[in-house]
PANU-826048 format. One record per residue (C-alpha): residue number from 1; x, y, z. Coordinates in steps of 0.02 Angstrom, whole numbers. Layout:
<rs>
<r pos="NUM" X="X" Y="Y" Z="Z"/>
...
</rs>
This chain:
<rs>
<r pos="1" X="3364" Y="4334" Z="7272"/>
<r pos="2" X="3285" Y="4383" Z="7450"/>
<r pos="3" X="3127" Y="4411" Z="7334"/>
<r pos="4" X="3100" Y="4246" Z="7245"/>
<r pos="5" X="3145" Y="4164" Z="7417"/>
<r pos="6" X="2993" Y="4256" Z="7495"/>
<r pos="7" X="2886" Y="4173" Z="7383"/>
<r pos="8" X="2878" Y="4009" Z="7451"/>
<r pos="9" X="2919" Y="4057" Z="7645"/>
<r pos="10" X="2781" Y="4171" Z="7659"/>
<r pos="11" X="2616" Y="4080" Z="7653"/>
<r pos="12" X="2527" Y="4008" Z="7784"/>
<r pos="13" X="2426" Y="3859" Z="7682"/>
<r pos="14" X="2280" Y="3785" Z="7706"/>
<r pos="15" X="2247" Y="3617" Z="7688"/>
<r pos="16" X="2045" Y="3617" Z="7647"/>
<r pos="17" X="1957" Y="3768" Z="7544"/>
<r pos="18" X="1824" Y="3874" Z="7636"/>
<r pos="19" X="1751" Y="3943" Z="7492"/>
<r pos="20" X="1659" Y="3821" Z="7351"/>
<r pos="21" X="1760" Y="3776" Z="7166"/>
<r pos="22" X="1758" Y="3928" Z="7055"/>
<r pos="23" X="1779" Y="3981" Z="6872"/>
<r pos="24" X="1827" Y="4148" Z="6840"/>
<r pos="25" X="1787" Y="4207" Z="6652"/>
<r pos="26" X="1929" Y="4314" Z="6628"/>
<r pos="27" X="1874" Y="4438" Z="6481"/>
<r pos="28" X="1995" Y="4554" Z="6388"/>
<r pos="29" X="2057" Y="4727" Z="6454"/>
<r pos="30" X="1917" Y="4738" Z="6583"/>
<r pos="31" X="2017" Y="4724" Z="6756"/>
<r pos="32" X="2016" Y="4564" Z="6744"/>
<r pos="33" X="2198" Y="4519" Z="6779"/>
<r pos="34" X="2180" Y="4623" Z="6950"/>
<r pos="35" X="2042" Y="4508" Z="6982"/>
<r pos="36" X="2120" Y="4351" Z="6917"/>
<r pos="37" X="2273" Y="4396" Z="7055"/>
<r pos="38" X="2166" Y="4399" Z="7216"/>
<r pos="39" X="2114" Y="4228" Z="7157"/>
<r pos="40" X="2295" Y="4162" Z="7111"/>
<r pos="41" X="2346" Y="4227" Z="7295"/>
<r pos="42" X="2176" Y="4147" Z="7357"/>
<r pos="43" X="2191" Y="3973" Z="7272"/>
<r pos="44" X="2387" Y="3949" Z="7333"/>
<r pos="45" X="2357" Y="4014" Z="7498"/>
<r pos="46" X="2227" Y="3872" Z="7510"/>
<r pos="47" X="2319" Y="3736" Z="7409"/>
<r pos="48" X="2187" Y="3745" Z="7280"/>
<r pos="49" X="2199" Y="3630" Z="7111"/>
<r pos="50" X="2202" Y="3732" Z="6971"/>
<r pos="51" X="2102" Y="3703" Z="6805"/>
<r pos="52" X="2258" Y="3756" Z="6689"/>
<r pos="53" X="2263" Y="3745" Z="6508"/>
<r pos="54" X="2366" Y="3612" Z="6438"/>
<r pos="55" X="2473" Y="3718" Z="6326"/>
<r pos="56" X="2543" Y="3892" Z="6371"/>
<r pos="57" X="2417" Y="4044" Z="6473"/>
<r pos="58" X="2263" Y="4028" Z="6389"/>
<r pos="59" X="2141" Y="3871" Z="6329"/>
<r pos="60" X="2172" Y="3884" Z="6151"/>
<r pos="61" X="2092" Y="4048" Z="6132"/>
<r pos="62" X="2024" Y="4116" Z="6040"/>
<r pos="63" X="1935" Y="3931" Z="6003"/>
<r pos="64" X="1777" Y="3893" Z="6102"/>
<r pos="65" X="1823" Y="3816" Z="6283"/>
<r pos="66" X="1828" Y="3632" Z="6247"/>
<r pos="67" X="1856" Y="3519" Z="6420"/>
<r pos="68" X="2011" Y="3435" Z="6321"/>
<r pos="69" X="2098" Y="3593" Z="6333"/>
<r pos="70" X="2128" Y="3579" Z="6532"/>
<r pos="71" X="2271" Y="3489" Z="6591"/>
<r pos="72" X="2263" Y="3333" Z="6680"/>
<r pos="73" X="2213" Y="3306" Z="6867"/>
<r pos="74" X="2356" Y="3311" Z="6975"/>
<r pos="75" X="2407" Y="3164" Z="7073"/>
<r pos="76" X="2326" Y="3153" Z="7261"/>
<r pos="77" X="2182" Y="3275" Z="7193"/>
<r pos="78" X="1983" Y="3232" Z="7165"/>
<r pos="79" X="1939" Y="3401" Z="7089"/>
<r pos="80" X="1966" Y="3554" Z="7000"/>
<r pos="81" X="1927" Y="3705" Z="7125"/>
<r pos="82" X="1998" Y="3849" Z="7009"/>
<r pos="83" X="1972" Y="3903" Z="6838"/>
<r pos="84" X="2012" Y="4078" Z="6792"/>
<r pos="85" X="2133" Y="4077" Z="6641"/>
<r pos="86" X="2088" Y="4165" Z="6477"/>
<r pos="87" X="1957" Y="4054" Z="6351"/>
<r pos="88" X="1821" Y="4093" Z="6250"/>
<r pos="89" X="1671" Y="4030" Z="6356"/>
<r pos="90" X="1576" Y="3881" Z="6312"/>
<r pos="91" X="1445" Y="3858" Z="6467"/>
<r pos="92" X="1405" Y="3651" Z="6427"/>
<r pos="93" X="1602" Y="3606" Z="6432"/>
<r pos="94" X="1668" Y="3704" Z="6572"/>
<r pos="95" X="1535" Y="3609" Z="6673"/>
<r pos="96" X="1633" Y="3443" Z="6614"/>
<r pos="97" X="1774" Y="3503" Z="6693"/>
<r pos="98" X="1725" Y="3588" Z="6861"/>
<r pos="99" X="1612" Y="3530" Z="6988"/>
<r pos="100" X="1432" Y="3566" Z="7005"/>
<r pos="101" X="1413" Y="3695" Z="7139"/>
<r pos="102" X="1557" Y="3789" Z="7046"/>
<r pos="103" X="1534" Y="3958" Z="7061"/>
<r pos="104" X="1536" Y="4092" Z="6920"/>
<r pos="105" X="1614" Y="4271" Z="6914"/>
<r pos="106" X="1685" Y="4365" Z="6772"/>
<r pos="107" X="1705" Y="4565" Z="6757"/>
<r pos="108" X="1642" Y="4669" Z="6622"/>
<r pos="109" X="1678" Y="4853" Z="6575"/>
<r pos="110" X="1625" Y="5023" Z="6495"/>
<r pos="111" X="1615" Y="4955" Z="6312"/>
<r pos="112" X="1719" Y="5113" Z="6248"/>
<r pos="113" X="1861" Y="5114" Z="6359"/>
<r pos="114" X="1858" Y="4900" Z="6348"/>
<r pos="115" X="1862" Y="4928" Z="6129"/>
<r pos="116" X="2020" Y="5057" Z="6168"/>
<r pos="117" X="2114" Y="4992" Z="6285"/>
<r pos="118" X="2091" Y="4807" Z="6176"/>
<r pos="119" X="2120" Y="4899" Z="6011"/>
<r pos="120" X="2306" Y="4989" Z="6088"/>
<r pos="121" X="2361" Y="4812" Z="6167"/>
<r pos="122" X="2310" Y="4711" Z="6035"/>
<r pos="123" X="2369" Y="4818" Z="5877"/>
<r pos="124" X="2492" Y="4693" Z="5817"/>
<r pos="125" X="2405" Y="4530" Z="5848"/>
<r pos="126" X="2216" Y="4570" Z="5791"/>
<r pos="127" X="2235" Y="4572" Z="5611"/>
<r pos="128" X="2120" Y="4693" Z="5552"/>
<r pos="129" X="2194" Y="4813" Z="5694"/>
<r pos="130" X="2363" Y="4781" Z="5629"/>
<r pos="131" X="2317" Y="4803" Z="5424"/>
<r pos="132" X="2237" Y="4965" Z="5518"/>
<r pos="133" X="2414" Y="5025" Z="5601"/>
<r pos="134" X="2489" Y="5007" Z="5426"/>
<r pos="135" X="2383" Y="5105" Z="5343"/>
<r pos="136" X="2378" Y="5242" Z="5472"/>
<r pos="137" X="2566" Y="5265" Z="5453"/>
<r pos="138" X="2541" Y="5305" Z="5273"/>
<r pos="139" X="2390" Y="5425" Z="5308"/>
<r pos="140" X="2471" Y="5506" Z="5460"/>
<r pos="141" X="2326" Y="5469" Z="5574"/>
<r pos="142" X="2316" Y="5369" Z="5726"/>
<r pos="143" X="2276" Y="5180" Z="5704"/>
<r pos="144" X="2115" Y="5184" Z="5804"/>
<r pos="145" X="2061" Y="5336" Z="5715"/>
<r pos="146" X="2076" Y="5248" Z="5545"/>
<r pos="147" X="2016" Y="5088" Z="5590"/>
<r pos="148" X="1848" Y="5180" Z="5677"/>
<r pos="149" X="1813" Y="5269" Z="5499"/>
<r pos="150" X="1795" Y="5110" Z="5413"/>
<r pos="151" X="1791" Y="4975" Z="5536"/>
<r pos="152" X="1715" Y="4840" Z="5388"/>
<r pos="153" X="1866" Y="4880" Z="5271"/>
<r pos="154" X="1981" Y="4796" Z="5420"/>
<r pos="155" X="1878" Y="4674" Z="5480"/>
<r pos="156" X="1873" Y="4492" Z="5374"/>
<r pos="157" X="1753" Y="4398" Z="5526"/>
<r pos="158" X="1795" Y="4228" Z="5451"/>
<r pos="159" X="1989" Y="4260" Z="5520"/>
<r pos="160" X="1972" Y="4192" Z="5685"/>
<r pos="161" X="2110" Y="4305" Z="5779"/>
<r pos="162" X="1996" Y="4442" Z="5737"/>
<r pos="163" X="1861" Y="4369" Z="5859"/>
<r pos="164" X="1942" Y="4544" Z="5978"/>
<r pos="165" X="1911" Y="4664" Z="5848"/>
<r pos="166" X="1703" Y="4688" Z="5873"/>
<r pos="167" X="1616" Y="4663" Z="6034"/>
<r pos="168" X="1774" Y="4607" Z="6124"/>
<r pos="169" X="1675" Y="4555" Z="6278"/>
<r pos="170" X="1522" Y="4472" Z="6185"/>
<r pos="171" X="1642" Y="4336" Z="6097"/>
<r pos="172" X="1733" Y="4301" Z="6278"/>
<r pos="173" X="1570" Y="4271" Z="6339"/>
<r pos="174" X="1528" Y="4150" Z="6197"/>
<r pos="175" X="1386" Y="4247" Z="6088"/>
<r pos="176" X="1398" Y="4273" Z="5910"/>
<r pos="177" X="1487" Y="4444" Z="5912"/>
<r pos="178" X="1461" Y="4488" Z="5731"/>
<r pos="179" X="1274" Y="4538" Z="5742"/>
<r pos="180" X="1124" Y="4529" Z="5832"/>
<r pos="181" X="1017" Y="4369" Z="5801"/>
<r pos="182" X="865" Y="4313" Z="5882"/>
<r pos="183" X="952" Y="4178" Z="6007"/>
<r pos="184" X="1039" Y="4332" Z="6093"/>
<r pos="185" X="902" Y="4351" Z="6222"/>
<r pos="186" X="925" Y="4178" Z="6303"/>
<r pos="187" X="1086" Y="4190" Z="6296"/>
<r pos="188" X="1081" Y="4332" Z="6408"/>
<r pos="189" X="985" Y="4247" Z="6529"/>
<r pos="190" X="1079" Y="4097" Z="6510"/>
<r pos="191" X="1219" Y="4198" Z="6563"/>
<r pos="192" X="1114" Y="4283" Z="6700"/>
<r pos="193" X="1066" Y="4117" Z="6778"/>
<r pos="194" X="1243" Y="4027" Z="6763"/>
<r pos="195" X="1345" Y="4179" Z="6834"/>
<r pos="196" X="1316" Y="4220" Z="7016"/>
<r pos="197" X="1400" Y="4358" Z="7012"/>
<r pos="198" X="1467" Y="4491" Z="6854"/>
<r pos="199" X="1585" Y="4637" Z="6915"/>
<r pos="200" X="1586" Y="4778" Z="6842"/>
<r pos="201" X="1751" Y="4881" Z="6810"/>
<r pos="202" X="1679" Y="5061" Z="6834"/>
<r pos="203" X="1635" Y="4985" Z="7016"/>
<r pos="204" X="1786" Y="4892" Z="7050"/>
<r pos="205" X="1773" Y="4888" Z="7251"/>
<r pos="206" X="1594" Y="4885" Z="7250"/>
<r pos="207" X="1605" Y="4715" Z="7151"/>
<r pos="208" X="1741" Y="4654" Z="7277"/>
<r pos="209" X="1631" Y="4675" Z="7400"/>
<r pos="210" X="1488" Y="4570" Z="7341"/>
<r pos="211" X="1636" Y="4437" Z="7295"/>
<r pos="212" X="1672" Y="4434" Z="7470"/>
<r pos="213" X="1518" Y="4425" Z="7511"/>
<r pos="214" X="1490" Y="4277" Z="7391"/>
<r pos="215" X="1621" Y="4166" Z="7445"/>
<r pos="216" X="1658" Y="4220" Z="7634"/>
<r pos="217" X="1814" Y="4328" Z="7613"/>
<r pos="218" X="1905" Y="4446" Z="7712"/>
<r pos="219" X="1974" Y="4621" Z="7667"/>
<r pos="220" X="2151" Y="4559" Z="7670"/>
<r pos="221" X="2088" Y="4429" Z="7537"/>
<r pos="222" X="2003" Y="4553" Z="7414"/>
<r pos="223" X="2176" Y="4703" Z="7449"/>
<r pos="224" X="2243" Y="4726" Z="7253"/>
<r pos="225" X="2352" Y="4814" Z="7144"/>
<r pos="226" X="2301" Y="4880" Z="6979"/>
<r pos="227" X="2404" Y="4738" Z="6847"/>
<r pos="228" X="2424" Y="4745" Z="6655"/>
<r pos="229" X="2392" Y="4942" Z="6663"/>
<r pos="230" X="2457" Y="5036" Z="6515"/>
<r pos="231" X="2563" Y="5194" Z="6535"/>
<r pos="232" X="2475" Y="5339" Z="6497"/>
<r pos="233" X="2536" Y="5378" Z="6325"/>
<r pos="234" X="2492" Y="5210" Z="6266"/>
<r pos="235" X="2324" Y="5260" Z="6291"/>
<r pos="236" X="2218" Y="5344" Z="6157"/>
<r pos="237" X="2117" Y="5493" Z="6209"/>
<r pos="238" X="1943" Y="5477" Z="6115"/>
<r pos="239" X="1821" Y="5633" Z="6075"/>
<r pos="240" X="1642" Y="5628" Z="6083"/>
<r pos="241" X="1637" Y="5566" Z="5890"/>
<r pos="242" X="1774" Y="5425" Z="5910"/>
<r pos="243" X="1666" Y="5370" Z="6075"/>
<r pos="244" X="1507" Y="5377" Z="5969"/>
<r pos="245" X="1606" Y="5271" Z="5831"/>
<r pos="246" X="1646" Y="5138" Z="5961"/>
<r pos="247" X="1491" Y="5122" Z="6026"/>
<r pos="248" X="1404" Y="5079" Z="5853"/>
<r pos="249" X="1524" Y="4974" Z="5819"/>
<r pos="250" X="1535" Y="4873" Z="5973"/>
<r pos="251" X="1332" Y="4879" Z="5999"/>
<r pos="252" X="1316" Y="4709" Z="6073"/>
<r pos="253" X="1448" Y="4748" Z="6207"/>
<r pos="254" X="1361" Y="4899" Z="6253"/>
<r pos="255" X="1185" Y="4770" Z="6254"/>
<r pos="256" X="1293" Y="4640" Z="6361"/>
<r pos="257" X="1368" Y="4794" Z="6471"/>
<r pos="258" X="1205" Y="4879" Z="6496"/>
<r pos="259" X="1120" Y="4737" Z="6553"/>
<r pos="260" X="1236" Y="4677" Z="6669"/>
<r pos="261" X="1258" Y="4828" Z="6765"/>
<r pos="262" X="1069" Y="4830" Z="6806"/>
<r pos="263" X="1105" Y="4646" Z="6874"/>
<r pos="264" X="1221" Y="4727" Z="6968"/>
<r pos="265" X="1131" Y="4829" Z="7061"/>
<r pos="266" X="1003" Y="4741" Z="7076"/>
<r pos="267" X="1113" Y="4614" Z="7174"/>
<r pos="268" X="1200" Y="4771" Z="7282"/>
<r pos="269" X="1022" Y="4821" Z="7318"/>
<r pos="270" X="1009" Y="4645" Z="7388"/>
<r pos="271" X="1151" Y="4680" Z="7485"/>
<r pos="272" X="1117" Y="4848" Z="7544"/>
<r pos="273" X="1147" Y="5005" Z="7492"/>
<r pos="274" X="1201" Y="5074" Z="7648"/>
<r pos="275" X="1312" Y="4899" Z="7696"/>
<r pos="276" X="1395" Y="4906" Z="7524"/>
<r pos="277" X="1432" Y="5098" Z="7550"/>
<r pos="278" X="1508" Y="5055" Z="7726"/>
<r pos="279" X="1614" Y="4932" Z="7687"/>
<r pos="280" X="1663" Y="4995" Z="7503"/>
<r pos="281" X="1752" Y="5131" Z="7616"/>
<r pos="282" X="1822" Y="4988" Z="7764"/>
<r pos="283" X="1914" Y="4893" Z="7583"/>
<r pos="284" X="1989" Y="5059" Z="7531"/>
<r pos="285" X="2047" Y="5093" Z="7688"/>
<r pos="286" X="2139" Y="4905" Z="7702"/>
<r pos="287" X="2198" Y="4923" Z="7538"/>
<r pos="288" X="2296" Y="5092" Z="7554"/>
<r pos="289" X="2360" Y="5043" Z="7702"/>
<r pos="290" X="2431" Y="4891" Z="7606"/>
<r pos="291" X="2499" Y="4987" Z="7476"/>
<r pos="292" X="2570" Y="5109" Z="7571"/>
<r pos="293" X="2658" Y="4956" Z="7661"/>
<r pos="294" X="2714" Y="4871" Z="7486"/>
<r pos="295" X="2721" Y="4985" Z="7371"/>
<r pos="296" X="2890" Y="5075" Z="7354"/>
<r pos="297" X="2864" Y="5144" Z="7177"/>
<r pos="298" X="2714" Y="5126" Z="7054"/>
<r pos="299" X="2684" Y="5150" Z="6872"/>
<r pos="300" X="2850" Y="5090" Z="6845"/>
<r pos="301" X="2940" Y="5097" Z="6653"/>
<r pos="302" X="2948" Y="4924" Z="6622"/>
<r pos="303" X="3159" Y="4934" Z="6583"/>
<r pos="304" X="3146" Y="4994" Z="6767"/>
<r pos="305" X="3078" Y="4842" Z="6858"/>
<r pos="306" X="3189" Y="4641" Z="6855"/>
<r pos="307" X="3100" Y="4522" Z="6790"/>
<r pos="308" X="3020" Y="4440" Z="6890"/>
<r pos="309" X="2898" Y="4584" Z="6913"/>
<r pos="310" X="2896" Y="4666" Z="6750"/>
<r pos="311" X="2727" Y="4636" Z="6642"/>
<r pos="312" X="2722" Y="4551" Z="6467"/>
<r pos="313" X="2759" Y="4710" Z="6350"/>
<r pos="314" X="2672" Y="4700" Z="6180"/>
<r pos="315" X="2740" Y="4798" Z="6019"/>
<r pos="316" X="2603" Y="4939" Z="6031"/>
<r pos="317" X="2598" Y="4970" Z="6221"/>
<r pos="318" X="2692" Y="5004" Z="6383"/>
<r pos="319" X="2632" Y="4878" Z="6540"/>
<r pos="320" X="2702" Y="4974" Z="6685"/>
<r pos="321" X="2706" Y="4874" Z="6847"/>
<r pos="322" X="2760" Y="4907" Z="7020"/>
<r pos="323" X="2932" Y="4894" Z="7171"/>
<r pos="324" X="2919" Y="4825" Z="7302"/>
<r pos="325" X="2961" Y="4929" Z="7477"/>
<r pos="326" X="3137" Y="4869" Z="7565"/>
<r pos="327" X="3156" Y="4807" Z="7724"/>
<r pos="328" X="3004" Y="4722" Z="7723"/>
<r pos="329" X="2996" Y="4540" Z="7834"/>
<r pos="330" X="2984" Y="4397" Z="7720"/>
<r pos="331" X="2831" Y="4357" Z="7772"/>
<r pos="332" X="2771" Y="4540" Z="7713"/>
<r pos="333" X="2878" Y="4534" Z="7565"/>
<r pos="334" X="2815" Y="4377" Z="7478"/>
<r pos="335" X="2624" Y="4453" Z="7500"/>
<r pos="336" X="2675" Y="4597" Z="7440"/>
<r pos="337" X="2766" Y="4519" Z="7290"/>
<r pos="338" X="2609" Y="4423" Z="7267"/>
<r pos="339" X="2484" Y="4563" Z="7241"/>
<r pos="340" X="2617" Y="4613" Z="7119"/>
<r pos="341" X="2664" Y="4502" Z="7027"/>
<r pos="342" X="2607" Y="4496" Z="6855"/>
<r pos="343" X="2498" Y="4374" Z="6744"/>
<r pos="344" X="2646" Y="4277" Z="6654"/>
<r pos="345" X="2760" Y="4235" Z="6816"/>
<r pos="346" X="2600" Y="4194" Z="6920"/>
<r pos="347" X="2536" Y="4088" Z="6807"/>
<r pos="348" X="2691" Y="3994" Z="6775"/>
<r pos="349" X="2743" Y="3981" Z="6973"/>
<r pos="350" X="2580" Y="3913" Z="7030"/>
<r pos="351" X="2569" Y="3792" Z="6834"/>
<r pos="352" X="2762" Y="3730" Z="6918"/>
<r pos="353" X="2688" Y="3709" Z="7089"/>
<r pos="354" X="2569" Y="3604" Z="7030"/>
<r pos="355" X="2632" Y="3487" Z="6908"/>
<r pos="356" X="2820" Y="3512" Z="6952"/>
<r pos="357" X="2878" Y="3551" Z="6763"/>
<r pos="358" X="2839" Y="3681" Z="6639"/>
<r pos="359" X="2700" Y="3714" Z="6539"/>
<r pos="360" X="2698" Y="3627" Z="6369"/>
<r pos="361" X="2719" Y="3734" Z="6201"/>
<r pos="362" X="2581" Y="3772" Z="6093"/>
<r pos="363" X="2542" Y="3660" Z="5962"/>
<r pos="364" X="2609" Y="3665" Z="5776"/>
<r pos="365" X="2457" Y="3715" Z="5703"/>
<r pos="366" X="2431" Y="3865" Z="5845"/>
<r pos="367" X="2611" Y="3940" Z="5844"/>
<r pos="368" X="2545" Y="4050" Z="5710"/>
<r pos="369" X="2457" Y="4155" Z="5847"/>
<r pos="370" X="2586" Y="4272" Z="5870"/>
<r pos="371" X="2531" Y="4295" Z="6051"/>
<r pos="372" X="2544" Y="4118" Z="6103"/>
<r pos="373" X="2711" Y="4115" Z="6032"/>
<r pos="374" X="2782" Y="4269" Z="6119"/>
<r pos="375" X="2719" Y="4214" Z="6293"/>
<r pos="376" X="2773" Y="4051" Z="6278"/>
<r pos="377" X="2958" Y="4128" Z="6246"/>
<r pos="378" X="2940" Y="4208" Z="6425"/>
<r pos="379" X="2885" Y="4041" Z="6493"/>
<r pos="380" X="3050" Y="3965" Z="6422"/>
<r pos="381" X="3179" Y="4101" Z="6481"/>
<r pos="382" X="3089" Y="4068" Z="6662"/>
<r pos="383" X="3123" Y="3884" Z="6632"/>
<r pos="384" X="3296" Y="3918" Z="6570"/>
<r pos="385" X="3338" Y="4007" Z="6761"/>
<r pos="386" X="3238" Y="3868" Z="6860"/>
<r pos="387" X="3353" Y="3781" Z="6939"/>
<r pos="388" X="3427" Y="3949" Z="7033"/>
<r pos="389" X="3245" Y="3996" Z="7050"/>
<r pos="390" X="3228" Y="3825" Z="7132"/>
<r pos="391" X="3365" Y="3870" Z="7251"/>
<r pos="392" X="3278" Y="4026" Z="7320"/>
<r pos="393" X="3112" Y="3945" Z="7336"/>
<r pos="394" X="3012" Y="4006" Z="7197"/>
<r pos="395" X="2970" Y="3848" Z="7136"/>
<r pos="396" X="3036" Y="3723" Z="7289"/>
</rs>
């Protein structure tokens, strides 16, 4: 109970934001709920309004981004400064929603271990990975492995839950994922000229440092905590002919990856080489030293860890999370909860904050998405305890 107390008696707001609106493009299995945490922390520390979906965690995904999928503007506020729940990106509509010097960050990752890690997560709720699972248990081969020898046999592209199941990352950002066409291109540099700045997983601090950089942050603002990390044997070890498989199969990602990463560096260059290296290493030192301060145990079994800091579990994979040290102030404690806490609770703490209820249910026509349905369930046990939760401060 000392815990959920913490949550609310531990930040020191800030009535005005020192850092310009932003929208945070939060692809699939790329690091992007690590990233989507330092803004959560960011955005309540500063009394941000968020730009939440109306229904449940994510804007009707996987359906384009359509500005009627946000939630109304809350009472006493002018503007949306946040956006950085999951949607499938639609440039011209997000603009309806935030304002114009919004800026634009999302995270993209090695195309092979993006395809893997979505393929083990998503095994029950991507169709053509699930009709995959079943017929791996009948040929006594591993689902990936099956699905990677004939990838067209799965795949029906007119099912729209299968939008994860080829280039993962090109149909968050928007693009026709299916095949290359000739608008690709300008997309790309549509993209390029509408995102000021595209991390890159494989340089995780690197990219935090040109975030800070971006939007005038300080160490203690960019300190994380690896979230929505599988346990290691719910992750499938690929040889060089499953990699090779991926890769042709996910060729646009590898396109959209490629290209991005020479953007990258092309903006560290910018920065400088030497700079970035230097303060790369001053950001790993904060961050240990954080850890080391809230971190009692990590890669914890989720049956190990209450709830309020235990991940969303899906059928196919194990979301190990993280306990908190003892004896902490509560001050210390509800920071280090914070940089925690996982994806589902966040989300639904800050949603409470803000509106003072609980998100709405999906639609009829949507609860067919077995996802939306299974979050939604956690969102309703968590309304269920509110009123103690009230009590302690976690949603005063």
């Amino acid at each position: 109970m000392k815990q959920l107390a913490s949550l609310n008696s531990s930040v020191a707001y800030i009535t005005h934001l020192s850092h310009p609106p932003m929208v945070f493009l939060k692809t699939h299995r790329t690091g992007s709920s690590t990233v989507q945490n330092i803004l959560f922390r960011l955005g309540e520390r500063e009394s941000a309004t968020f730009a939440f979906p109306s229904h449940t965690y994510q804007f009707n995904y996987p359906d384009r981004f359509r500005a009627a999928f946000v939630d109304e503007l809350p009472e006493g506020s002018s503007q949306f400064d946040l956006l950085c729940s999951h949607m499938r990106l639609d440039l011209r509509e997000v603009r309806k929603v935030m304002p114009q010097n919004a800026v634009f960050i999302t995270v993209l990752r090695d195309p092979i271990k993006t395809f893997e890690s979505v393929f083990g997560y998503y095994t029950s709720t991507v169709p053509a990975f699930l009709t995959a699972h079943r017929a791996a248990a009948i040929e006594g081969k591993s689902a990936l492995s099956v699905f990677l020898d004939s990838p067209e046999i799965f795949w029906d592209p007119k099912e729209p839950r299968n939008g994860l199941a080829k280039n993962p990352m090109s149909f968050d950002m928007g693009f026709n994922n299916q095949k290359w066409n000739g608008s690709w291109p300008e997309d790309l540099a549509q993209l390029e000229e509408a995102f000021h700045l595209v991390m890159i997983a494989e340089h995780f601090d690197e990219s935090l440092v040109l975030l800070g950089a971006l939007l005038g942050l300080e160490h203690e603002d960019l300190a994380y905590l690896r979230l929505n990390v599988r346990a290691g044997n719910s992750v499938t070890d690929l040889d060089e002919n499953m990699q090779a498989k991926v890769r042709s199969w996910n060729v646009l990602d590898t396109l959209l990856y490629d290209f991005f990463v020479q953007v990258f560096w092309e903006k560290a260059s910018q920065f400088g080489m030497e700079r970035l290296k230097a303060e790369v290493e001053r950001l790993r030192a904060f961050t240990e030293d954080v850890r080391r301060k809230c971190v009692s145990r990590a890669e914890v079994p989720p049956g190990e860890l209450e709830d309020l800091l235990r991940p969303w579990q899906t059928e196919t994979a194990t979301i190990v999370g993280y306990e908190v040290q003892g004896n902490l102030s509560l001050q210390d404690q509800g920071f280090c909860i914070r940089m925690m806490l996982p994806e589902l609770q966040y989300h639904s703490h800050l949603y409470f904050k803000q509106y003072g209820r609980d998100m709405r249910a999906a639609p009829a026509d949507r609860i067919g998405h077995h996802w939306i349905r299974k979050t939604y369930k956690i969102c309703r046990v968590e309304g269920t305890l509110r009123p103690g939760l009230g009590t302690t401060g976690l949603h005063r």
